[in-house]
MOPAC internal coordinates of N, CA, C and O (Angstrom, degrees):
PM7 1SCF
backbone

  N    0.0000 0     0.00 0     0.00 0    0    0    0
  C    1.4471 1     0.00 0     0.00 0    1    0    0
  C    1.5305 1   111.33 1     0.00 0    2    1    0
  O    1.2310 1   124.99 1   147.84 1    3    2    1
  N    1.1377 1   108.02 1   -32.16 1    3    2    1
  C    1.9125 1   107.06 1  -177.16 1    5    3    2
  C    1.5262 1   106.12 1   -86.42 1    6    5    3
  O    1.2310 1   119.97 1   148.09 1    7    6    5
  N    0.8557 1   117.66 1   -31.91 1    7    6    5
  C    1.7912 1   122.27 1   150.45 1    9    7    6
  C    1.6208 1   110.39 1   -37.56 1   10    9    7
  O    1.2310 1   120.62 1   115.21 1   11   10    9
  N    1.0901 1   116.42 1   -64.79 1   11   10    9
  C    1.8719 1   119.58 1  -176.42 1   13   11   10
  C    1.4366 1    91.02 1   -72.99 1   14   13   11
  O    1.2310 1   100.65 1   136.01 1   15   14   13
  N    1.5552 1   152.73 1   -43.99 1   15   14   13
  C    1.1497 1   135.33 1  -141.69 1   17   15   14
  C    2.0984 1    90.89 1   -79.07 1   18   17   15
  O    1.2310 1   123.75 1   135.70 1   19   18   17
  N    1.2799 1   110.41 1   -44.30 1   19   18   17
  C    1.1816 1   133.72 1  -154.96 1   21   19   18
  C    1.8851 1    82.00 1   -61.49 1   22   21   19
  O    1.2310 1   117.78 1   104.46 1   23   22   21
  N    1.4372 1   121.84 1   -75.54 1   23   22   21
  C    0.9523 1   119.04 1  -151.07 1   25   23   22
  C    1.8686 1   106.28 1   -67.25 1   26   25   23
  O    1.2310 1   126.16 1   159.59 1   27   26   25
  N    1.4317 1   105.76 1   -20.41 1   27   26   25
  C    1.4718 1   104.35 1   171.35 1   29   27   26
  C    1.6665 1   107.23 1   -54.60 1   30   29   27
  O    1.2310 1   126.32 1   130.26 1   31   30   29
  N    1.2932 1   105.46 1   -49.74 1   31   30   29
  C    1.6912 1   104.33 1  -166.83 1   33   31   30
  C    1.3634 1   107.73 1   -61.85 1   34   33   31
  O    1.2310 1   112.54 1   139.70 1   35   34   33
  N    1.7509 1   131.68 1   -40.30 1   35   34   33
  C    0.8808 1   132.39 1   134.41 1   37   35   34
  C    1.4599 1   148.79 1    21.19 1   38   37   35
  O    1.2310 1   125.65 1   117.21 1   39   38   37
  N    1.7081 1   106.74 1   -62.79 1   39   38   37
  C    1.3981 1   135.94 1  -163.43 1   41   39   38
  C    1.5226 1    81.20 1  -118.21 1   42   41   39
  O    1.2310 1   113.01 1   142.04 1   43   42   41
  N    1.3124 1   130.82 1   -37.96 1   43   42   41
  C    1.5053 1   117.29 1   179.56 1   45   43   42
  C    2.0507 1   102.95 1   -56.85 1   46   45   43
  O    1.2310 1   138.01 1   125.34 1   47   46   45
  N    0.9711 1    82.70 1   -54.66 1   47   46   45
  C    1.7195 1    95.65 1  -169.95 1   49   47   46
  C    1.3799 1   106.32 1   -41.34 1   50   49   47
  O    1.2310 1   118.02 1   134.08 1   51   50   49
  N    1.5439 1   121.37 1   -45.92 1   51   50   49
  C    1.4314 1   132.30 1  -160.58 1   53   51   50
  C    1.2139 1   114.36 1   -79.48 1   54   53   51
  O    1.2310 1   122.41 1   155.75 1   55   54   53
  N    1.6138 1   112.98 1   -24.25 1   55   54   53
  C    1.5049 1   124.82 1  -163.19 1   57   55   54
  C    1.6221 1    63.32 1   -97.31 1   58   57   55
  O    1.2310 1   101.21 1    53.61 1   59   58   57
  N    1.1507 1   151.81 1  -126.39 1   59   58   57
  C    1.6547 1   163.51 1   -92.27 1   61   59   58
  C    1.6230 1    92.07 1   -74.75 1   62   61   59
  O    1.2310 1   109.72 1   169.40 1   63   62   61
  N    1.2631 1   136.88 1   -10.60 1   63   62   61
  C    1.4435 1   130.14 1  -179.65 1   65   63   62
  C    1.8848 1   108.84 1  -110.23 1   66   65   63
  O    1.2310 1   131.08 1   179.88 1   67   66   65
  N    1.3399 1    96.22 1    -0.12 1   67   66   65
  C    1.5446 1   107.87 1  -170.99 1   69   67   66
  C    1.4937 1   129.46 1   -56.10 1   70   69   67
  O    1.2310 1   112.20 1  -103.08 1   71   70   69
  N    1.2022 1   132.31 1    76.92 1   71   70   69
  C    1.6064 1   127.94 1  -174.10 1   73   71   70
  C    1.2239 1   131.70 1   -45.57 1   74   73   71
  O    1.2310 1   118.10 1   -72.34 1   75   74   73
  N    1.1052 1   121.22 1   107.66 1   75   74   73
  C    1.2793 1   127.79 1   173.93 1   77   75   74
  C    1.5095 1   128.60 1   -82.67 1   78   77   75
  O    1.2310 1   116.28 1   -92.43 1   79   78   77
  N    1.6950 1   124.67 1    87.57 1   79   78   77
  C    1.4349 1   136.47 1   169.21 1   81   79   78
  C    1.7272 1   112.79 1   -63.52 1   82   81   79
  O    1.2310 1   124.36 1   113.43 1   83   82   81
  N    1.3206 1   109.24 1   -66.57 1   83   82   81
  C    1.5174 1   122.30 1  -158.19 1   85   83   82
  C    1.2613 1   100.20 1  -133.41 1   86   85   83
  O    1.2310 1   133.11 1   -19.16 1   87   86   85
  N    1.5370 1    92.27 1   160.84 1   87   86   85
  C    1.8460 1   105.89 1   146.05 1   89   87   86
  C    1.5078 1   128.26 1   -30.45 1   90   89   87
  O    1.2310 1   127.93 1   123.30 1   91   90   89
  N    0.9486 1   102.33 1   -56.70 1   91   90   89
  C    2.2049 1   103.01 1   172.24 1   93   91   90
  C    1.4026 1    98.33 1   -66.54 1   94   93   91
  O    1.2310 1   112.63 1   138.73 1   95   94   93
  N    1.7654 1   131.51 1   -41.27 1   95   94   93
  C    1.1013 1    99.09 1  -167.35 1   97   95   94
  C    1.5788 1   119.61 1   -75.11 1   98   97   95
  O    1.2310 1   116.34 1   173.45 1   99   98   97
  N    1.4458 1   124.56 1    -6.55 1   99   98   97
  C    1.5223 1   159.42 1   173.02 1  101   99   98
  C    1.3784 1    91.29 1   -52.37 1  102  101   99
  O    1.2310 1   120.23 1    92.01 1  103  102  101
  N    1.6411 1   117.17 1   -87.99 1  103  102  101
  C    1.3655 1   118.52 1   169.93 1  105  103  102
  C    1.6589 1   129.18 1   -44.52 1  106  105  103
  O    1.2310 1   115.51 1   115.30 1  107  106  105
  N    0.9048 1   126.12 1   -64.70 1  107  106  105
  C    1.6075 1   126.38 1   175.98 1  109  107  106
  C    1.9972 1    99.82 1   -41.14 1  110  109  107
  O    1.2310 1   119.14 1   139.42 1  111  110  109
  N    1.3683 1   119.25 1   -40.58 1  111  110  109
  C    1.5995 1   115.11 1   169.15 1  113  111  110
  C    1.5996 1   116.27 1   -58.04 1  114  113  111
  O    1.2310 1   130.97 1   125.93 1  115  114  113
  N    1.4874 1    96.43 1   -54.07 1  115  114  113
  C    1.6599 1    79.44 1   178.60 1  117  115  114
  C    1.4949 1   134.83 1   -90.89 1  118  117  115
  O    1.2310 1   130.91 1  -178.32 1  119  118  117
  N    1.6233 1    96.56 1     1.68 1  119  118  117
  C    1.5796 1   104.62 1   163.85 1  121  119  118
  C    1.7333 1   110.63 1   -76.38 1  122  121  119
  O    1.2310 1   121.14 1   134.14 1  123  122  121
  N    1.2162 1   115.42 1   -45.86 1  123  122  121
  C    1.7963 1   111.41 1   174.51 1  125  123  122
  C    1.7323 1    97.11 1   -52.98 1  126  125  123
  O    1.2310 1   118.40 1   120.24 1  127  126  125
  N    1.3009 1   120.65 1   -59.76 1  127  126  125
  C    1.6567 1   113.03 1   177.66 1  129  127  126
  C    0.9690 1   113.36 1   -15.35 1  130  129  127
  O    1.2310 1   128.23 1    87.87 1  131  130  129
  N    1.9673 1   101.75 1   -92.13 1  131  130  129
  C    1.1265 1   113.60 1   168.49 1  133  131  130
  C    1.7268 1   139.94 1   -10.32 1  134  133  131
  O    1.2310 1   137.50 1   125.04 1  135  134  133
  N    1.5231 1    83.71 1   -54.96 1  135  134  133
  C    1.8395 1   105.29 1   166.94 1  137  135  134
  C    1.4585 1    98.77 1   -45.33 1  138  137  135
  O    1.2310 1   124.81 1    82.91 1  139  138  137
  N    1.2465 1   108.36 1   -97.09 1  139  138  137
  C    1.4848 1   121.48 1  -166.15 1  141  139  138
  C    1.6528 1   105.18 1   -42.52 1  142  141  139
  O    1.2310 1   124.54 1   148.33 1  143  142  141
  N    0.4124 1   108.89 1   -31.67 1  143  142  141
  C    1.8767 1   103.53 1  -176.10 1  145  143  142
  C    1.3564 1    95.75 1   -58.77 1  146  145  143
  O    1.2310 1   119.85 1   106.25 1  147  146  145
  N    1.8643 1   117.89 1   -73.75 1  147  146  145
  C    1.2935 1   117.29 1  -172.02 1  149  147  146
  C    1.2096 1   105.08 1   -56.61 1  150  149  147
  O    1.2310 1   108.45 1   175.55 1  151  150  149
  N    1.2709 1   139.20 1    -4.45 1  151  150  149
  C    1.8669 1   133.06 1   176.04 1  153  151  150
  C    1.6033 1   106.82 1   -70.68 1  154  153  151
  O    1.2310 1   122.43 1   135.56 1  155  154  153
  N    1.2828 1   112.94 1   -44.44 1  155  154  153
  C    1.2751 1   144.11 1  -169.07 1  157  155  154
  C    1.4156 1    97.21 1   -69.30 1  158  157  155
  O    1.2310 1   122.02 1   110.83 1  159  158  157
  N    1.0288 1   113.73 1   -69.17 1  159  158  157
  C    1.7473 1   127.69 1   179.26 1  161  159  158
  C    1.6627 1    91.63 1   -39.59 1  162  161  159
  O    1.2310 1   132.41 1    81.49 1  163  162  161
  N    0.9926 1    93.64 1   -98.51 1  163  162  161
  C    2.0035 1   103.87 1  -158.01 1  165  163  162
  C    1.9434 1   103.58 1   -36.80 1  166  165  163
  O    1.2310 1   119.97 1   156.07 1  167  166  165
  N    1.3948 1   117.66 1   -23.93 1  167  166  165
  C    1.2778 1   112.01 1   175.75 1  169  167  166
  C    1.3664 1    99.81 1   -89.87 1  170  169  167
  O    1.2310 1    97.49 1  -179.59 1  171  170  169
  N    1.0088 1   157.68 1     0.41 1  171  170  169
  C    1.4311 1   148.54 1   133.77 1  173  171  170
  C    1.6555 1   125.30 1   -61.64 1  174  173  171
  O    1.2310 1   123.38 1   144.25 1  175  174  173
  N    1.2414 1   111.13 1   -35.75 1  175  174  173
  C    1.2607 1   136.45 1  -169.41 1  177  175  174
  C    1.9702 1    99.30 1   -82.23 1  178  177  175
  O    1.2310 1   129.37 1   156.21 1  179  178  177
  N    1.6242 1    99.55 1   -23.79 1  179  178  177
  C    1.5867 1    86.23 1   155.06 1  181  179  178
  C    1.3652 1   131.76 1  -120.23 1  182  181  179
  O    1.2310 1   115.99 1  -155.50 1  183  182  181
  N    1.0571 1   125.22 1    24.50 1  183  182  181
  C    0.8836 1   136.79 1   168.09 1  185  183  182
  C    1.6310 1   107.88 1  -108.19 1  186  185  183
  O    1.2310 1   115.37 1   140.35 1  187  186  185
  N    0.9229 1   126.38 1   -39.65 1  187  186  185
  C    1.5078 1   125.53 1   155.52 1  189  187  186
  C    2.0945 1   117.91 1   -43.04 1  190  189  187
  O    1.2310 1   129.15 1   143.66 1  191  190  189
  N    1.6500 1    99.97 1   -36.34 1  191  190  189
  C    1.3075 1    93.99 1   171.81 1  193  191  190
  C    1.3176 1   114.76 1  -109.77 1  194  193  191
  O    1.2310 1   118.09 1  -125.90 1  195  194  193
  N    1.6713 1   121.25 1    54.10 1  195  194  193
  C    1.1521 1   122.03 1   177.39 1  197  195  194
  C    1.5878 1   100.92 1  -148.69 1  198  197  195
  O    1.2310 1   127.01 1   -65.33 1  199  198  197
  N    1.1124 1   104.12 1   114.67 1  199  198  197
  C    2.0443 1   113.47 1  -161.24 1  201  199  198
  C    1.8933 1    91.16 1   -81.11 1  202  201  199
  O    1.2310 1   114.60 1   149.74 1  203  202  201
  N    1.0426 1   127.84 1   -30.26 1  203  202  201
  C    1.4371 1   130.38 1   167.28 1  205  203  202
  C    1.5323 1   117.32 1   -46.80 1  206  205  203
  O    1.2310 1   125.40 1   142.16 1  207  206  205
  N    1.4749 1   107.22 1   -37.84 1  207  206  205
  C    1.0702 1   104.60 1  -175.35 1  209  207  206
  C    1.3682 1   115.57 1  -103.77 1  210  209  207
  O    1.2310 1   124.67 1   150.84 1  211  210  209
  N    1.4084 1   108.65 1   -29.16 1  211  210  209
  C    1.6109 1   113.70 1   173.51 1  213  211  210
  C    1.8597 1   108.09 1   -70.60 1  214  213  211
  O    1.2310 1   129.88 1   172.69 1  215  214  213
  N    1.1380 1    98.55 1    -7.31 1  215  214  213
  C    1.7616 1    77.63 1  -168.92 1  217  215  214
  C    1.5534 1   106.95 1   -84.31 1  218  217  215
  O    1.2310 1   122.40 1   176.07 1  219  218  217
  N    1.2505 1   113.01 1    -3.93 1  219  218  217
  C    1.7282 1   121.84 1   165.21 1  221  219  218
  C    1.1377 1   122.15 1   -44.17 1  222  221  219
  O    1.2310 1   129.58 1   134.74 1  223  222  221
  N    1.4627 1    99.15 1   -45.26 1  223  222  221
  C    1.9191 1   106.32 1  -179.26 1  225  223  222
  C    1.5495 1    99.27 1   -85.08 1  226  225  223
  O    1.2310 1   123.53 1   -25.50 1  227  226  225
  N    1.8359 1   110.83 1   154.50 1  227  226  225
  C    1.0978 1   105.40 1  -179.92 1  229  227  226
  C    1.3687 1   120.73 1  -105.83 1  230  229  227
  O    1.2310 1   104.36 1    45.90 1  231  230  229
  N    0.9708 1   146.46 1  -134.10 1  231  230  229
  C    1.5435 1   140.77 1  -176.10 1  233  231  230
  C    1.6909 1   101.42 1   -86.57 1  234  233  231
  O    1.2310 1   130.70 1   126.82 1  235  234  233
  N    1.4460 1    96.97 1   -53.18 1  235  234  233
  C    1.9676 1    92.41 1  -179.63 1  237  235  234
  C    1.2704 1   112.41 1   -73.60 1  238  237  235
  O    1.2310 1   119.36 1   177.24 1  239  238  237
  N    0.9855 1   118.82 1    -2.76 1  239  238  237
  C    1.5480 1   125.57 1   178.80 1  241  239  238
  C    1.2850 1   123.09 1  -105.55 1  242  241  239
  O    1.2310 1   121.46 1   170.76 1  243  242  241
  N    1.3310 1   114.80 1    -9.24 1  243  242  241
  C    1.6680 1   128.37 1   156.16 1  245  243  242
  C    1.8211 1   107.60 1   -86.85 1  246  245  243
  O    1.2310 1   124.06 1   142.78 1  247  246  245
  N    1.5374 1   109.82 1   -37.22 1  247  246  245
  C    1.8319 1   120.60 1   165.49 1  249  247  246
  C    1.6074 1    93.04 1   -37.24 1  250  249  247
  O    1.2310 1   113.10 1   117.10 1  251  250  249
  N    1.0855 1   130.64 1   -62.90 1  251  250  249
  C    1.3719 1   123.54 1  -122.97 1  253  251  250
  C    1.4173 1    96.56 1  -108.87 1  254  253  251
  O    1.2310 1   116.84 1   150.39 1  255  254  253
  N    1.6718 1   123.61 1   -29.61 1  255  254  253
  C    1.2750 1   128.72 1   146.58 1  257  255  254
  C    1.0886 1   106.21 1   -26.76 1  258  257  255
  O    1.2310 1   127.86 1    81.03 1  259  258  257
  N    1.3488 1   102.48 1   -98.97 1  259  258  257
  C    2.0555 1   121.72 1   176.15 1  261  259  258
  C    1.3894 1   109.40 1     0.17 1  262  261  259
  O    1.2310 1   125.61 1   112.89 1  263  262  261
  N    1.6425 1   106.83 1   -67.11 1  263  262  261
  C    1.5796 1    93.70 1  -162.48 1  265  263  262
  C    1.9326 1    99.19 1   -77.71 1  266  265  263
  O    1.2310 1   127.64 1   144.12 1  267  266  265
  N    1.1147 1   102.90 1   -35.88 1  267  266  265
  C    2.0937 1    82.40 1  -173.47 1  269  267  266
  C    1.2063 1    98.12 1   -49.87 1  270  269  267
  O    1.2310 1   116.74 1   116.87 1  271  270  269
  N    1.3527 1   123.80 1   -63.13 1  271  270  269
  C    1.4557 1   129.65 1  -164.46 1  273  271  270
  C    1.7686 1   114.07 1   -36.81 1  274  273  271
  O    1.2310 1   130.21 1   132.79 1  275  274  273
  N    1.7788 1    97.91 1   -47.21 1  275  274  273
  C    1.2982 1   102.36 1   175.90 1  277  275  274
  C    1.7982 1   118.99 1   -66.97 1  278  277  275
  O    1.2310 1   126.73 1   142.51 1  279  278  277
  N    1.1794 1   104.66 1   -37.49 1  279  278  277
  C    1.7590 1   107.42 1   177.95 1  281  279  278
  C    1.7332 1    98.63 1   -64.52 1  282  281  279
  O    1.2310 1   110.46 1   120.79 1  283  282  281
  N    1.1028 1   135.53 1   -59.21 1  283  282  281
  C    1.2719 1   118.23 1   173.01 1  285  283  282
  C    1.1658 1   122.18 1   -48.81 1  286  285  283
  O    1.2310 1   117.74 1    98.92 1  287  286  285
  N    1.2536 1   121.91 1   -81.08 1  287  286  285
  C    1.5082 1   120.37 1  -178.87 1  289  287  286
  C    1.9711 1   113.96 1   -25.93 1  290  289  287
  O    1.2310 1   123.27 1   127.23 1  291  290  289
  N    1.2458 1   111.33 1   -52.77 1  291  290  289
  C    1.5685 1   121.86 1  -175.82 1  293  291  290
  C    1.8712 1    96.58 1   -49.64 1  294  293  291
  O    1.2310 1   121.93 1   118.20 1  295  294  293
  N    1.4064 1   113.90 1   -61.80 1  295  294  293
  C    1.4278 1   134.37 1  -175.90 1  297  295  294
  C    1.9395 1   119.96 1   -50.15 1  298  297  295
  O    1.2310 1   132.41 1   143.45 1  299  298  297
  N    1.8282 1    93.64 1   -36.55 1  299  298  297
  C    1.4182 1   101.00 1   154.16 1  301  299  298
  C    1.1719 1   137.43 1   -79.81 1  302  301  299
  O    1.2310 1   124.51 1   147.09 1  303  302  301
  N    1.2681 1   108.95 1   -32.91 1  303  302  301
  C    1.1343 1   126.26 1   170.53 1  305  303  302
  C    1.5693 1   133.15 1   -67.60 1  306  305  303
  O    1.2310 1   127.06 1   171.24 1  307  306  305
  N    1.5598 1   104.03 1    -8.76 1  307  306  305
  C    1.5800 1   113.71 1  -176.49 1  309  307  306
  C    1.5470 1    81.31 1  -115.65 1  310  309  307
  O    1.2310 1   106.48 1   161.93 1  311  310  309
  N    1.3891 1   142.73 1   -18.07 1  311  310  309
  C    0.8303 1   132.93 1   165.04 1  313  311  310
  C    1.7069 1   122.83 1   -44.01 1  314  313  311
  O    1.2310 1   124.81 1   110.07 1  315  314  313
  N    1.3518 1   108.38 1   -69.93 1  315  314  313
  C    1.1857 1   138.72 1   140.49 1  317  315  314
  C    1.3446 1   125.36 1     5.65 1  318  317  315
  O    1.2310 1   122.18 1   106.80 1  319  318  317
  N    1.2624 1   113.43 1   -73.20 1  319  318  317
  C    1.3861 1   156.41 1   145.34 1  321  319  318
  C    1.7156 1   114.17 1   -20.21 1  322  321  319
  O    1.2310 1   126.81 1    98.88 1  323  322  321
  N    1.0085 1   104.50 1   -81.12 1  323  322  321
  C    1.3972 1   121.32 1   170.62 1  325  323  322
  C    1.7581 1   106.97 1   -57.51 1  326  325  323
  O    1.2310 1   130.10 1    98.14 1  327  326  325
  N    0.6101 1    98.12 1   -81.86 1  327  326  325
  C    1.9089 1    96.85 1   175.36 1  329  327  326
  C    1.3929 1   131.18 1   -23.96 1  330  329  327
  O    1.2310 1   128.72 1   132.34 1  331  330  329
  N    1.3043 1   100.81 1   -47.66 1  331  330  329
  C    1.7538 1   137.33 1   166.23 1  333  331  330
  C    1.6296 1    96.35 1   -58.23 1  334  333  331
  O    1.2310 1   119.94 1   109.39 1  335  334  333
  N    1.2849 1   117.71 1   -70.61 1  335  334  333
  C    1.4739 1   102.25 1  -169.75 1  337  335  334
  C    1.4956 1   119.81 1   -84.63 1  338  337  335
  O    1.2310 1   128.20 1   176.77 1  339  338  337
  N    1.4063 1   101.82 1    -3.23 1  339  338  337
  C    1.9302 1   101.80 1   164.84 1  341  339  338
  C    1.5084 1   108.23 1   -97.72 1  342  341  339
  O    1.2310 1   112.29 1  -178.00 1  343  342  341
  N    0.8526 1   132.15 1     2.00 1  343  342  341
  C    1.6783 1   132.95 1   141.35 1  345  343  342
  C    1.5500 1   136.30 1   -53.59 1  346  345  343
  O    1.2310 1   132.49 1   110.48 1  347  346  345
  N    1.7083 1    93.48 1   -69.52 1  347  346  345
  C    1.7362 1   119.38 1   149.68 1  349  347  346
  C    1.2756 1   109.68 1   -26.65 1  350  349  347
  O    1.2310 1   127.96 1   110.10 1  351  350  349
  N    1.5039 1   102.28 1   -69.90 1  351  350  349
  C    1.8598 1    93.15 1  -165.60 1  353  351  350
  C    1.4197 1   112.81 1   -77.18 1  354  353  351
  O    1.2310 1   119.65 1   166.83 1  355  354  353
  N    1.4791 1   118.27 1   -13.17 1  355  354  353
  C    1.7349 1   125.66 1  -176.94 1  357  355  354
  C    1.8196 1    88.46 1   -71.25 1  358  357  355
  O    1.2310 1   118.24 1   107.37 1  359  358  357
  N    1.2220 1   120.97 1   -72.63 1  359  358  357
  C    1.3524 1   119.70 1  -175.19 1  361  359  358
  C    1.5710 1   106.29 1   -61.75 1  362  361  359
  O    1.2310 1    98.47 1  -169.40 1  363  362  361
  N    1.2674 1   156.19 1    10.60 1  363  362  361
  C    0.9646 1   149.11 1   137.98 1  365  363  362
  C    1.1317 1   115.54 1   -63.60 1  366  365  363
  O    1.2310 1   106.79 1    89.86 1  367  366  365
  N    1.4619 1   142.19 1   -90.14 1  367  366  365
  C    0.9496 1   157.45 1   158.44 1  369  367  366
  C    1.5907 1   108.50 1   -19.99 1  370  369  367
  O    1.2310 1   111.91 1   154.84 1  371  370  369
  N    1.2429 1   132.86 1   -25.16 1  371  370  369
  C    1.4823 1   125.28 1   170.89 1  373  371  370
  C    2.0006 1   100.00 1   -78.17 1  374  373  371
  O    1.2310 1   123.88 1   136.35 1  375  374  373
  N    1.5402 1   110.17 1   -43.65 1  375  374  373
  C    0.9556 1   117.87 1  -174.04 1  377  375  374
  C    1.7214 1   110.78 1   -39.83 1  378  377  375
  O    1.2310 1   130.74 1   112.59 1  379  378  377
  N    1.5885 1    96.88 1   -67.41 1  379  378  377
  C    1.6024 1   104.55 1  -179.27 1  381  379  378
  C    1.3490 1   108.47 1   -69.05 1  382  381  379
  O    1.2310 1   107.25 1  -176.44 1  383  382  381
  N    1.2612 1   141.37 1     3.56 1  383  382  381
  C    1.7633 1   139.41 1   148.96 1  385  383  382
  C    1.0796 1   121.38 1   -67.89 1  386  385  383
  O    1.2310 1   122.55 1   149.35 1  387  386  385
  N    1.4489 1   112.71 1   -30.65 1  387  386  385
  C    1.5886 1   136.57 1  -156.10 1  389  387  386
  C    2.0047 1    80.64 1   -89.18 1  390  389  387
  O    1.2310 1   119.86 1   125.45 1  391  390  389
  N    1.3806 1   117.87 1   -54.55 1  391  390  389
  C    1.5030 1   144.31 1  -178.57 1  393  391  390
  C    1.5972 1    92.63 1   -10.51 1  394  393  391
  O    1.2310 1   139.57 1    85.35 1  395  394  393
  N    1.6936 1    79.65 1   -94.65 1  395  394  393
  C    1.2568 1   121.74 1  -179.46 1  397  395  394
  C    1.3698 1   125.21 1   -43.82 1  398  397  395
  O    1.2310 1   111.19 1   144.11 1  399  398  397
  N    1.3575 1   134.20 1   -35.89 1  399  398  397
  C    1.6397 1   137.18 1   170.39 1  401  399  398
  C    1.3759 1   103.39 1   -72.13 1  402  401  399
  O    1.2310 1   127.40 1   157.13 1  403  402  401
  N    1.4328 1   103.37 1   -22.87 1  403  402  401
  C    2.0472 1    84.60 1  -170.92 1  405  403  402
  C    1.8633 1    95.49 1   -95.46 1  406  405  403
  O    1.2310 1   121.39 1   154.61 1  407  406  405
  N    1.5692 1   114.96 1   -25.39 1  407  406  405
  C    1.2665 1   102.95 1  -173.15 1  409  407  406
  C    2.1316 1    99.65 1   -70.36 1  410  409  407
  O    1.2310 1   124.91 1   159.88 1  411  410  409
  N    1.2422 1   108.17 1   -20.12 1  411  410  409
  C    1.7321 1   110.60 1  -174.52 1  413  411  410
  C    1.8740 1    96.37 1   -56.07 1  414  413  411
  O    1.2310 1   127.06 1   125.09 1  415  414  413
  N    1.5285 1   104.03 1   -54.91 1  415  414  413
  C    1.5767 1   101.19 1   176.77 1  417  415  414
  C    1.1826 1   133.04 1   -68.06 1  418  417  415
  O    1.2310 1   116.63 1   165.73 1  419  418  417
  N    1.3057 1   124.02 1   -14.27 1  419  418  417
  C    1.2501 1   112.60 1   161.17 1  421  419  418
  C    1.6734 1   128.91 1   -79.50 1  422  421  419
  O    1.2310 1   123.82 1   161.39 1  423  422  421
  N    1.1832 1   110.27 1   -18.61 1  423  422  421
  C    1.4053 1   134.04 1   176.40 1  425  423  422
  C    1.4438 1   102.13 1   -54.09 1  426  425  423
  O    1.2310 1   120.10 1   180.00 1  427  426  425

C-alpha cells in the first residue's frame, strides 16, 4: 500500500508541475489524468469488493467516506455532464454548417 500511496503523490506532482505548450500538450495532460483517475478508480473498486478489507473502516468512517466520495462523484459527474452537452451542440451545429454548404452546392 505505501508503494501505491508513494506513486499516487508522484502522478500528483506531475499533473501540478505539468507544462503546458499546445493543444497536444492540453490533451496528453488530460489523457495521463484521465489515466490516473481510472488507476484510482479500479483500486477502489477493489477494495470496495473485498469485505476483508472494508471491514477495517468503521461505521463513521464509511459516514464520512460516503459523503467525500459523494461530493466528488456528484462534481464529476456534472463535470461530465457539461462537456457531453458542449460537444453535442459543437457537433450539432457543425453538422447543420456541414448541412447547409453542401445544400448551397447543389443549388
Amino acid at each position: 500500500m505505501t508503494d501505491w500511496v508513494k506513486e499516487v503523490e508522484k502522478e500528483k506532482e506531475k499533473i501540478k508541475k505539468w507544462k503546458i505548450e499546445d493543444r497536444l500538450s492540453y490533451l496528453a495532460k488530460l489523457t495521463f489524468m484521465n489515466g490516473t483517475v481510472a488507476s484510482s478508480v479500479a483500486g477502489w473498486q477493489q477494495w470496495l469488493s473485498n469485505a476483508i478489507t472494508m471491514q477495517n473502516f468503521s461505521e463513521e468512517e464509511l459516514k464520512k467516506l460516503v459523503d467525500e466520495f459523494e461530493k466528488i462523484t456528484l462534481a464529476f459527474l456534472d463535470l461530465d455532464i457539461k462537456y457531453t452537452k458542449f460537444l453535442k451542440n459543437r457537433l450539432e451545429k457543425k453538422k447543420k454548417k456541414e448541412n447547409k454548404e453542401q445544400k448551397s452546392y447543389i443549388s
